[in-house]
Structure formats: structure tokens, C-alpha cells
Phi, psi and omega in degrees: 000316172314322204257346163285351170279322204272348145235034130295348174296339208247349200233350189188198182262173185254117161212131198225121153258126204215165161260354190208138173291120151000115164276004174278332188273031157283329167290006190259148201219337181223158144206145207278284159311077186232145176278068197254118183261071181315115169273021166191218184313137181281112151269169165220101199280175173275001179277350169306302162356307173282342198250123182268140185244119169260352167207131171241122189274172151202141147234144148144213213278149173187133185258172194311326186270328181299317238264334159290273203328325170288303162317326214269324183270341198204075176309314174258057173261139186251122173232142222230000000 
């Protein structure tokens, strides 16, 4: 699985519907594209922080202040 995340990372997008982010994408050191399709409250654990993201999706629940607070870590995140 690790190695089909490390080459949707590098060549296209990552779209994961999850209730908690994954912990294999802690091997990831880039990901061009990522998706996270919350099925209830948005986390973003702090180990994301090392993984550089050039574009980040988020759908599920989030509130105004998590949802800045998120901005501030992952400036080119979109929430949908």
C-alpha cells in the first residue's frame, strides 16, 4: 500500500475518505495532491507538518477556528 501511496504522491492525486488520517502517510515526505474526505470531524494530526503538500482538499466537519488554525499549517488547503 505504501508503495502505490508513494506513487499517487508523486504523479497524481491522493484521495482518502477517512475518519482519522492515516498513519502510513507518515512515509510520505511529499505529496503533490491530497483529499481527505472526513466522515465526521476534521483532525490534521501534527506529524502532517513534515509532509510538504502542494495542494490539499478537506471535506467534513470543521470549525472556524480549527478550520484557520489549519490554514496557518497548510496554506494551500481548500475546504469544500
Amino acid at each position: 500500500m505504501l508503495k502505490k501511496l508513494k506513487e499517487e504522491s508523486e504523479h497524481g492525486d491522493i484521495h482518502l475518505k477517512v475518519e482519522k488520517v492515516p498513519e502510513i502517510l507518515k512515509d510520505l515526505s511529499y505529496i503533490h495532491s491530497l483529499w481527505l474526505d472526513f466522515t465526521d470531524k476534521v483532525y490534521l494530526p501534527e506529524w502532517m507538518d513534515d509532509i510538504k503538500i502542494d495542494n490539499l482538499t478537506i471535506t467534513g466537519l470543521v470549525t472556524r477556528k480549527d478550520k484557520a488554525d489549519i490554514m496557518k499549517r497548510f496554506p494551500k488547503c481548500y475546504f469544500i
